[in-house]
C-alpha positions in Angstrom: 112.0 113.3 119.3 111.0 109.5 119.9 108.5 108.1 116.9 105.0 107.1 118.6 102.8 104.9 118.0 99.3 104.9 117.4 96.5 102.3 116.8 94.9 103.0 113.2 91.4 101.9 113.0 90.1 103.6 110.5 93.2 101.8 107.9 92.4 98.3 109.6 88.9 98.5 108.6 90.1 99.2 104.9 92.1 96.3 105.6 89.7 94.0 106.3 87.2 95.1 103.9 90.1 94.2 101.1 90.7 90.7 102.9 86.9 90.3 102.7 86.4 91.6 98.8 89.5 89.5 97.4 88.2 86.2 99.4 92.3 86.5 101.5 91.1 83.5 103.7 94.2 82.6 104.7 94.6 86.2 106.4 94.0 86.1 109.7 92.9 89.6 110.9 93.4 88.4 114.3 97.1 88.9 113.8 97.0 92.0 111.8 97.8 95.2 113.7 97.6 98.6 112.0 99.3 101.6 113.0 100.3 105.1 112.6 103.2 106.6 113.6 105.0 110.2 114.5 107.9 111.5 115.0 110.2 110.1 112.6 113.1 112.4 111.3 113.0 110.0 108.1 112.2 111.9 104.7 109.6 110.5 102.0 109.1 107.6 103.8 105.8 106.0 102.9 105.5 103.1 104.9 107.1 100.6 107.8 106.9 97.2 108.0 107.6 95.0 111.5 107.7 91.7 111.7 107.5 90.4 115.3 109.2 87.0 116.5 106.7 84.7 117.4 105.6 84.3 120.8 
């Protein structure tokens, strides 16, 4: 099974409200994606991070 991805909005409006509480300015939401994914084989596997090369 391939893992799929899915846009979270509901974890990139928690997100943003932490950004917006702590005073993050230098956080630019503009270039924060957040998403969920399925399909993975992986066991207890909490989180992913990506970095993406700039374009």
């Amino acid at each position: 099974m391939t893992i799929r991805f899915y846009e979270a909005e509901d974890i990139r409006r928690k997100v943003s409200d932490i950004v917006a509480t702590l005073g993050l300015e230098h956080v630019d939401m503009e270039r924060v994606f957040c998403v969920r994914s399925t399909g993975s084989q992986a066991r207890r596997t909490l989180a992913r991070c990506y970095a993406l090369p700039r374009i």
